[in-house]
C-alpha positions in Angstrom: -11.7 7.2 -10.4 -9.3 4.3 -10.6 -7.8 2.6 -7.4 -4.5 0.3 -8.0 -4.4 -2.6 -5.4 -1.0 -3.7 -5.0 -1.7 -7.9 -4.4 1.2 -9.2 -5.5 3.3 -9.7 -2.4 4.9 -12.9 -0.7 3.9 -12.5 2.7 7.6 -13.6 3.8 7.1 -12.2 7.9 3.6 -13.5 7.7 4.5 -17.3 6.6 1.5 -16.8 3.5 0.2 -15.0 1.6 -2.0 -12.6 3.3 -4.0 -11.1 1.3 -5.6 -14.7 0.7 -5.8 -15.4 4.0 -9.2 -14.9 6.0 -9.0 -13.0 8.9 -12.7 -12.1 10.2 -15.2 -14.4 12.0 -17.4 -14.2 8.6 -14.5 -15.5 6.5 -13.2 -12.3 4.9 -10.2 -11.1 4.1 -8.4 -7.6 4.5 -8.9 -6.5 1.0 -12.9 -6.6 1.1 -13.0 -4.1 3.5 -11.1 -1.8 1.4 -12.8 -2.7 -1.6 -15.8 -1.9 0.4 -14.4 1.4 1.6 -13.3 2.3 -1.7 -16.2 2.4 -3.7 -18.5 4.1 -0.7 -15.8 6.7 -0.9 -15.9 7.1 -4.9 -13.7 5.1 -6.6 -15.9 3.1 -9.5 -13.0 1.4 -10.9 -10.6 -1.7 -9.2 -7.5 -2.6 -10.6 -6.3 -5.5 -8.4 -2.5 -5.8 -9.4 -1.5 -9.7 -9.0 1.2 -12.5 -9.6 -0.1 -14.6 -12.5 0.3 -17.9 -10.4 -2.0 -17.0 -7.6 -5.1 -15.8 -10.3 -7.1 -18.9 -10.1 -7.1 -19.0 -5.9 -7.4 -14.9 -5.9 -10.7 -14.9 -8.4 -11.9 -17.8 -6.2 -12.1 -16.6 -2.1 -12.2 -13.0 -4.0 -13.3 -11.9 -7.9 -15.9 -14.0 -7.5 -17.4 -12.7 -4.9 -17.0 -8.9 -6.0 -18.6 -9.6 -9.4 -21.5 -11.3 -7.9 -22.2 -8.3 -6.2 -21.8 -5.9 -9.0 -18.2 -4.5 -8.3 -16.5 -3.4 -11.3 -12.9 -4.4 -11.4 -9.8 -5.9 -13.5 -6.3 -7.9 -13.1 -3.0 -6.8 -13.9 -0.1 -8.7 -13.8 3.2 -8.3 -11.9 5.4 -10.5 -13.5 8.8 -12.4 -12.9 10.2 -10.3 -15.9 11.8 -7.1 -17.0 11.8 -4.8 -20.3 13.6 -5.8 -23.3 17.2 -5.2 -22.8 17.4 -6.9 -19.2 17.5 -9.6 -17.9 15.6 -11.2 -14.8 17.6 -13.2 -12.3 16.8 -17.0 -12.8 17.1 -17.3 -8.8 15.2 -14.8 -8.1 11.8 -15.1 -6.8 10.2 -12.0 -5.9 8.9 -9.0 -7.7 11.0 -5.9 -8.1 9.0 -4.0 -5.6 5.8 -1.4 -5.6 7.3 0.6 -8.4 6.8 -2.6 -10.7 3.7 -3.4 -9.6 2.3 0.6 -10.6 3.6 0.0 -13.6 2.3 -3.3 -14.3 -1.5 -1.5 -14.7 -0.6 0.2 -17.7 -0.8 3.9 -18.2 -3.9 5.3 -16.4 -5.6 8.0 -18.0 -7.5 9.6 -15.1 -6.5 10.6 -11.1 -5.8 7.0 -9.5 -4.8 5.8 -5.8 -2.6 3.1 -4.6 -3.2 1.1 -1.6 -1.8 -2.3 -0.7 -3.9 -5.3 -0.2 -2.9 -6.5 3.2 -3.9 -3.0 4.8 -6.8 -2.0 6.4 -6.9 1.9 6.1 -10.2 2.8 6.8 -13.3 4.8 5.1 -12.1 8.5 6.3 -8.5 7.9 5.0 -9.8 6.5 1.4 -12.8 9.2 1.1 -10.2 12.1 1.9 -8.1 10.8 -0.8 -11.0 10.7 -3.4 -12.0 14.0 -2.5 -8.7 15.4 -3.0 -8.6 14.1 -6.7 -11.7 15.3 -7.7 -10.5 18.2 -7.7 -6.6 18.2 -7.9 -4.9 19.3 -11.4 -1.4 18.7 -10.8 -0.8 17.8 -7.0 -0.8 14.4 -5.6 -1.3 13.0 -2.0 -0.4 10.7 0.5 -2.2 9.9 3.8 -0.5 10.1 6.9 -1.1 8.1 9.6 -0.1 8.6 13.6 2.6 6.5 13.8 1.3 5.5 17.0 -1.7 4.1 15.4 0.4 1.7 13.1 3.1 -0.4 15.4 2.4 -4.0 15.9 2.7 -5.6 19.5 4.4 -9.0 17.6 7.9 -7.0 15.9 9.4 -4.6 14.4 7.5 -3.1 11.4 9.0 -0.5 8.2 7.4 2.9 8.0 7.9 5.8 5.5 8.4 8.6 7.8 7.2 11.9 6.4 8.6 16.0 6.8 6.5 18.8 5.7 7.1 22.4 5.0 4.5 24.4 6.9 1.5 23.9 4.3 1.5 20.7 4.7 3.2 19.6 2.0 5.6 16.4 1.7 9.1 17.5 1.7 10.8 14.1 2.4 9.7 10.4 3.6 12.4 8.7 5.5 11.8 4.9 4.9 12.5 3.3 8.3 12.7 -0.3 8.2 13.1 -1.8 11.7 10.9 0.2 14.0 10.4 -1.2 17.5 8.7 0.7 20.7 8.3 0.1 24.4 5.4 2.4 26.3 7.2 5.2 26.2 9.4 5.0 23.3 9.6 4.4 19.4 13.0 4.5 17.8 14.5 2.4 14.4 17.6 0.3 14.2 19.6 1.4 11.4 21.3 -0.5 9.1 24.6 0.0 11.3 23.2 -0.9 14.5 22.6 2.9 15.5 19.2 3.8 16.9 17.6 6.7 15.9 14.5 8.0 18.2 10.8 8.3 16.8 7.6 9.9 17.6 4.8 8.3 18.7 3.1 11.4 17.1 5.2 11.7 13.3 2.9 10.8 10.7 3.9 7.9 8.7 2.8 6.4 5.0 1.2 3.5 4.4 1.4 3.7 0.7 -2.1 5.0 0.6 -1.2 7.7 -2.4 -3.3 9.6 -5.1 -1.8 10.7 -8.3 -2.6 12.2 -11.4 -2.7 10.9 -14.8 0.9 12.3 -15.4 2.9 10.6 -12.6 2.9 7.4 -14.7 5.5 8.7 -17.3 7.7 10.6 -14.4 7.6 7.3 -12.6 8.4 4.9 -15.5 11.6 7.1 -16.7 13.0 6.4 -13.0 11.9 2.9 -13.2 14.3 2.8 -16.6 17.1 4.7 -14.6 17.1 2.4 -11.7 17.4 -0.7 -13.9 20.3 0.8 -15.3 22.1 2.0 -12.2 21.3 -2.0 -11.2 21.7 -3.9 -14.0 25.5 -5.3 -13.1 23.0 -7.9 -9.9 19.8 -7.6 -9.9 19.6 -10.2 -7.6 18.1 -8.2 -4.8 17.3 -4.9 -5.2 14.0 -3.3 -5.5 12.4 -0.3 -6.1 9.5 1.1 -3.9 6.7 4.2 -4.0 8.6 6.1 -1.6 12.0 5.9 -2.8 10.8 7.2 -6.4 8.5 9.7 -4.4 11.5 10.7 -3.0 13.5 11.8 -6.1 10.5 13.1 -7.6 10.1 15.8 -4.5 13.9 16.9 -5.2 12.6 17.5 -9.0 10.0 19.6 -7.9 7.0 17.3 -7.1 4.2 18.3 -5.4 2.4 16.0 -2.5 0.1 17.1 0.0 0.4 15.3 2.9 -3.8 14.5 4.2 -3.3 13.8 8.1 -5.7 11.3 9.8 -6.0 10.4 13.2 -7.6 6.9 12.0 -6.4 3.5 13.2 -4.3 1.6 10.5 -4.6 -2.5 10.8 -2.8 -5.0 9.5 -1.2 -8.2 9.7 2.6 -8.0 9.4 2.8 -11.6 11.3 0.5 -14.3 11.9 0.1 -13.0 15.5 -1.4 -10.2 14.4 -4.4 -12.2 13.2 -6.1 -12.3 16.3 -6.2 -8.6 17.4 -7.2 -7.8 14.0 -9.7 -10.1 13.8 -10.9 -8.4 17.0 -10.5 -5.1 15.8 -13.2 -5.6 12.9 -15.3 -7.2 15.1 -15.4 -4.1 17.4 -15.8 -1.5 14.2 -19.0 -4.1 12.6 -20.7 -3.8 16.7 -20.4 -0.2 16.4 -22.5 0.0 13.3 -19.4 0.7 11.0 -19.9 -2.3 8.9 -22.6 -4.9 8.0 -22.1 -7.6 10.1 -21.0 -9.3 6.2 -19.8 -7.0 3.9 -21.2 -8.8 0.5 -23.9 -11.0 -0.5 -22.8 -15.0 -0.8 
């Protein structure tokens, strides 16, 4: 079982790039722990999706390390460049978002996850996904996460907010980009100023997703169609998991939504690197992790 790490972002709230930027006493970073996760959960194969110009520094503070230690993995690329017949933007710097990066693995032949690389998601999470595509033939998944168990103290963060029909299965994810709470509140400014109220219990994504084999050609044909619908400026648009998830549902797509009650961490800005820091700390005290995850 193959799982796609998306490791190609910016970091532009951060101020870095975060998934290259060490964030436990021991000196590692976010990624290692769901590397880690990952293969105690079942996945034997690593795909780490990356820009080209960060390969030397990524194999250095990370490949290296995972190779010495006998973890099985592979690069992909996701370019500053589009399919023949378009054209990218010459001042344009970032990627055209997660649906890019998917497709920048290549086809994938057998069930696969997604996760991105500056997210800590935990073991449960990952192992209930793996278990889920052992046995899955044509139904995919998405973890959902309390929204309470995502917010950051330092801002506002963007959440896909998920529906489901009684059995649990996804019938729409609202993607909610400026989600702010007090104690007893959660709500997202819209686009127009309007608030609309959140919560604390909706289950969220956190693109943590398994797919079959078969979602690659569904998703590329949209991929096409959005470059098209674009092409006039495609000087910032973008095209993420959700939205595409989001068309595919209204085609008939199936998702089953797997509900966890475990803490999501991450680092959406640099203030964040302290509690985090803290937080793995706490998990490695109780026995959850070696006190360092690889050998040097």
């Amino acid at each position: 079982m193959t799982l796609l790490v998306l490791a190609a972002g910016m970091g532009s709230r951060f101020g870095g790039i975060k998934q290259l930027t060490p964030l436990t006493n021991e000196g590692e970073y976010i990624i290692d722990f769901t590397v880690y996760d990952a293969i105690k959960a079942g996945f034997d194969n690593i795909v780490f999706i990356i820009r080209k110009d960060i390969e030397d520094i990524f194999e250095e503070r990370i490949g290296a390390r995972l190779r010495k230690n006998g973890v099985k993995f592979s690069y992909a690329y996701q370019e500053r460049e589009l399919p023949e017949g378009y054209e990218f933007p010459k001042d344009r710097v970032k990627p055209f978002g997660t649906v890019q990066a998917v497709l920048s693995a290549g086809e994938i032949k057998e069930p696969f996850a997604v996760v991105n690389a500056d997210d800590f998601y935990g073991f449960e999470p990952l192992k209930s996904v793996a278990d889920f595509l052992a046995t899955s033939k044509n139904e995919w998944c998405s973890v959902g996460y309390r929204l309470k168990n995502t917010l950051s103290e330092n801002g506002t963060v963007s959440r896909g907010v998920c529906k489901m029909d009684e059995n649990r299965d996804l019938v729409e994810i609202t993607e909610c980009k400026k989600i702010a709470h007090t104690e007893n509140r959660v709500y997202n400014t819209n686009p127009d100023g309007s608030e609309t109220e959140l919560d604390f219990e909706d289950l969220v994504s956190m693109t943590c997703f398994g797919f079959t084999p078969d979602f690659y050609e569904k998703l590329n044909k949209l991929y096409y169609e959005f470059l098209e619908e674009n092409k006039a400026d495609f000087s910032t648009c973008e095209y993420i998991l959700s939205e595409a998830l989001k068309e595919m549902l209204a085609d008939g797509a199936k998702v089953k939504v797997l509900e966890t009650d475990a803490k999501w961490c991450g680092v959406t800005y640099k203030e964040d690197s302290e509690p985090f820091k803290k937080f793995i700390s706490n998990l490695k005290s109780q026995g959850k992790y070696p006190t360092n995850l690889w050998n040097e």
